[in-house]
N, C-alpha and C positions, 0 to 999 in steps of 0.2 A: 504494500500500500504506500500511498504517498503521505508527502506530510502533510499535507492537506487535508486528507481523508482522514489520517489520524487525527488532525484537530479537530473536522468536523465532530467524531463520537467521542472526544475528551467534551467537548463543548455541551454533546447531548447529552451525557453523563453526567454532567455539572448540572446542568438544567432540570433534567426530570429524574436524575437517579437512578437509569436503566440507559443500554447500549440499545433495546427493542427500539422498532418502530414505534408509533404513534397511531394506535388505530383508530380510520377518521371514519366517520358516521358516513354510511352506503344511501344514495339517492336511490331513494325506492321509486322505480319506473311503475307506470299504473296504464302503458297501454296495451299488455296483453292481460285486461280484466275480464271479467265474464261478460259484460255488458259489449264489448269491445269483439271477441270471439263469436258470441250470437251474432251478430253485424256482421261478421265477415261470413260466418257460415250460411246465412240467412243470402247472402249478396252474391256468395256461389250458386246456392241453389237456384235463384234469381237468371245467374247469366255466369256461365262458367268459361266463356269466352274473353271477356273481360281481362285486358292487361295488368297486369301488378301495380303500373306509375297511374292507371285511369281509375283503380279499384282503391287506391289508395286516398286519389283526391275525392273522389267520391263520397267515403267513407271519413275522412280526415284525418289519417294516417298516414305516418312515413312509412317510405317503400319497404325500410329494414323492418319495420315492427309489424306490417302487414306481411312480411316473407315470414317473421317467425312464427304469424298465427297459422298462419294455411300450413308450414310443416312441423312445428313444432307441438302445436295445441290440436291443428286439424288434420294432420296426416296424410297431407293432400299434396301432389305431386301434380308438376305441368305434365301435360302427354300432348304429342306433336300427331294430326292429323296425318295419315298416311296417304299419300296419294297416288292412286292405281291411274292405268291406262282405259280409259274405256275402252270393252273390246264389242264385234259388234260381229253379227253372225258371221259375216264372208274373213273373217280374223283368223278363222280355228284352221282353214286349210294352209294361209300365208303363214301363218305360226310353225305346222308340221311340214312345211317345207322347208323352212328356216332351221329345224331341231333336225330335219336328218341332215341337212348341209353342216352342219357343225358337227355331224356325226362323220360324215364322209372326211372333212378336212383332219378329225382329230384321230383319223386312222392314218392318213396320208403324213400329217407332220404331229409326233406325240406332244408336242408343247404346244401345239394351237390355244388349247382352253386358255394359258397363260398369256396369251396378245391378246385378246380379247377384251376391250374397255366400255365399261357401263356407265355412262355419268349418271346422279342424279339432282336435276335444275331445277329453281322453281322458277316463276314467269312472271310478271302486270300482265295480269287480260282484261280484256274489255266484257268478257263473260260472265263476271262473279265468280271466279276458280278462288280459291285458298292460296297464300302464299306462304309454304307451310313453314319459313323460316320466322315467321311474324305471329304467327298462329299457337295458342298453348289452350288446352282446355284440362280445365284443373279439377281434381278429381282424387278421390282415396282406392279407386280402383281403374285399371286401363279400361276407357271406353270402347278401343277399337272402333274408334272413326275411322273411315276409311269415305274417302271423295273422289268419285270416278270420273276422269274428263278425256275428253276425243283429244287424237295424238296430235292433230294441228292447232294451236289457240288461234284467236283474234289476238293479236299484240299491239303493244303503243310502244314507240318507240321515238325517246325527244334527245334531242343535240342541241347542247348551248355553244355556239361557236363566239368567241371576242373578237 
């Protein structure tokens, strides 16, 4: 230690007669109260769509004490909308011609499955699709949402040129 340090607990020492800290009185937080918790459970069952920063001001809570209610009191977890392809009857032959081509190639070259690249993107459309990065639907069990849309969107697409 330095000597600084040592003077500071010669000092404390003098003062109150112990090396111990000083234990200071705990600010009791009051906004995860019962009154507080019914409000927020009450505002899921309401609209479980609903963002954390919008349920927050809604309700008049900071975003952190509205996070602790929904997991810590309510056990409730985001879950992200899943989003399928709509398939649509003429799909099912384009599909099994596709599954045995990839069957052919991965006889021909044994690492084919390996080059093989899946993105998965989400969009702006002009349709009302999910953008499932923005999207959380909060819940104490997986809903298994799942939101089917045709493989070409309507898009918007803007450029700010200077």
């Amino acid at each position: 230690p330095t000597q600084q340090t040592v003077g500071k607990i010669v000092k404390k020492f003098e003062k109150t007669g112990s090396v111990t800290d000083i234990v200071r009185p705990v600010h009791h937080r009051n906004a995860r109260s019962a009154e507080n918790i019914a409000a927020v459970s009450e505002s899921v069952a309401d609209d479980s769509n609903l963002s954390i920063p919008r349920r927050a001001q809604h309700l008049g809570l900071s975003y952190g004490s509205l996070w602790r209610i929904l997991h810590l009191d309510l056990h409730f977890h985001p879950y992200k909308v899943q989003l399928t392809q709509e398939l649509k009857p003429v799909d099912h032959g384009m599909r099994r011609k596709y599954a045995d081509w990839v069957l052919e190639q991965q006889a021909v070259d044994g690492d084919f499955s390996t080059k093989i690249f899946f993105s998965d993107e989400a969009h702006f459309s002009l349709g009302g699709y999910v953008n499932k990065q923005n999207c959380r639907i909060w819940g104490n069990e997986n809903p298994q949402v799942s939101q089917e849309r045709p493989f070409h969107l309507k898009t918007l697409r803007s450029n700010v040129n200077h």
